[in-house]
C-alpha positions as CSV (number, residue, x, y, z in Angstrom):
1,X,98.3,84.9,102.5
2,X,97.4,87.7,104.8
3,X,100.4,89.2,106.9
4,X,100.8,91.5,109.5
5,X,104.9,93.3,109.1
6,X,105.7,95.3,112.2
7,X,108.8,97.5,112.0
8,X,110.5,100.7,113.7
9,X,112.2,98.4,116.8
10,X,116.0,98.7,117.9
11,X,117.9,100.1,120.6
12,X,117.1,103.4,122.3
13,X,117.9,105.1,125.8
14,X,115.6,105.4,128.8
15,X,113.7,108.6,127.8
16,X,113.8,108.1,124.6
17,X,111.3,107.7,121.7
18,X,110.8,105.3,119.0
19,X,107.7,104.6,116.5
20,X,106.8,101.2,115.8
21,X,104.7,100.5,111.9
22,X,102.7,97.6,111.2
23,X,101.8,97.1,107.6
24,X,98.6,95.2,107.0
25,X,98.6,93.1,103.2
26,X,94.7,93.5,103.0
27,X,92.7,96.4,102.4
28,X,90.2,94.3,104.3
29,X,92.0,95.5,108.0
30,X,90.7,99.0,107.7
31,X,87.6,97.3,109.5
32,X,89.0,95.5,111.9
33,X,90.1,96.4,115.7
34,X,94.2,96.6,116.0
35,X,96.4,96.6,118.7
36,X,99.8,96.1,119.8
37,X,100.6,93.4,122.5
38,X,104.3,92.7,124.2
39,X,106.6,89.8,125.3
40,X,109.6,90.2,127.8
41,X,111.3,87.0,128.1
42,X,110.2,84.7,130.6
43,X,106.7,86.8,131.0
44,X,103.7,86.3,129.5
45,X,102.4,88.0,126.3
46,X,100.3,91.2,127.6
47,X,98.1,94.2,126.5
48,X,99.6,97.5,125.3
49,X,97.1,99.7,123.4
50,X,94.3,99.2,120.9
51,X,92.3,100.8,118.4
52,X,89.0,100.6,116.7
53,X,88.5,101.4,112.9
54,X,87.3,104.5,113.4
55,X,90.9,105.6,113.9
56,X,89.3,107.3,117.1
57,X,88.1,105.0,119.6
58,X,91.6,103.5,121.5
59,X,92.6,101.7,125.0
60,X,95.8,101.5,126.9
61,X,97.3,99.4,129.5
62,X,97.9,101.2,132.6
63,X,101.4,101.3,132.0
64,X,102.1,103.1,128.8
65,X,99.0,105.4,129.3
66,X,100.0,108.6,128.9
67,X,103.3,107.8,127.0
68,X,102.8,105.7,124.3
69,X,100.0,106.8,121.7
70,X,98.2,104.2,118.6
71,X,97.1,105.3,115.5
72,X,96.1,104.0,112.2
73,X,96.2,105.1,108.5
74,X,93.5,103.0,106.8
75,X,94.5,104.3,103.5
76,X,98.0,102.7,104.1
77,X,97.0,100.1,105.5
78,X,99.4,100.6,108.6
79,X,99.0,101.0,112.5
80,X,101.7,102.8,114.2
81,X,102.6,103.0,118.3
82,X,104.4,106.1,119.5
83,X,106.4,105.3,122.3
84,X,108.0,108.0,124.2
85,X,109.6,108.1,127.6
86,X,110.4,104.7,127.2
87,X,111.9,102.7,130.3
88,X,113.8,99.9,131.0
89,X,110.8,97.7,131.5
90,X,109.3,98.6,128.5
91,X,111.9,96.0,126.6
92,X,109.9,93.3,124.5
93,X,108.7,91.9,121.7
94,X,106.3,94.3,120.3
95,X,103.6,92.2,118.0
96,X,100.4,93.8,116.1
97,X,97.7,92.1,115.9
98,X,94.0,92.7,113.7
99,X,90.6,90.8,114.9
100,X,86.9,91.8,114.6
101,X,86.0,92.3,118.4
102,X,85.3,95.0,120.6
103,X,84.9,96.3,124.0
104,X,86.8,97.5,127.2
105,X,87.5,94.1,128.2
106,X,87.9,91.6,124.8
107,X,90.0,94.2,123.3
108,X,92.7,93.4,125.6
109,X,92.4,89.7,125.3
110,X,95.3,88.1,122.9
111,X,92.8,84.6,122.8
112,X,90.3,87.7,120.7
113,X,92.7,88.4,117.7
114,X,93.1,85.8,115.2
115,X,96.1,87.9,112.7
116,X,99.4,88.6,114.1
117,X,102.7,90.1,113.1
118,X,106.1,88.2,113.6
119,X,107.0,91.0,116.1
120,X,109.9,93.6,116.2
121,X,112.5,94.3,119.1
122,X,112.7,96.9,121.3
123,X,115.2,97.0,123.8
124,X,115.5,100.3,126.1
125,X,119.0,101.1,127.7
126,X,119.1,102.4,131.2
């Protein structure tokens, strides 16, 4: 079965930094796109960052740009999201998600990835 394991959530400070993992099962991810969505309760699931195979080519929503940074290791197998600054509002459900598409604007569509991880908590403190 192919999985998707995100990990590296808890509880952190307002200002503070944390780095979330996802471990892919199959070698096969190292071609597609990944990205990270998140979930506050009560809102709908939206867009955080992205990134291509290349390791190179990435997108951010408007409101982690400039804090939070994606990355991938395709020898490993794993994705990671640095988060710095965080703020209150930055409190989710943090999933990863892998899917062959591409683009400014499909990249940022959840309805575009077909694999997704079970999702890993972060809650900021103000």
């Amino acid at each position: 079965q192919v999985q998707l394991v995100e990990s590296g959530g808890g509880l952190v400070q307002a200002g503070g930094s944390l780095r979330l993992s996802c471990a892919a099962s199959e070698r096969a991810f190292s071609r597609y796109t990944m990205a990270w969505f998140r979930q506050a309760p009560g809102k709908e699931r939206e867009f955080v960052a992205a990134i291509a195979w290349d390791g190179v080519t990435t997108g951010y929503s408007d409101s982690v740009k400039g804090r939070f940074s994606i990355s991938r290791e395709n020898a490993k197998n794993t994705m990671y999201l640095r988060m710095n600054s965080l703020k209150p509002e930055d409190s989710a459900a943090y999933y990863c998600a892998a899917g062959l598409t591409s683009g400014y604007y499909s990249t940022r569509q959840a309805s575009e990835y077909n694999y997704w991880g079970q999702g890993t908590q972060v809650t900021v403190s103000s």
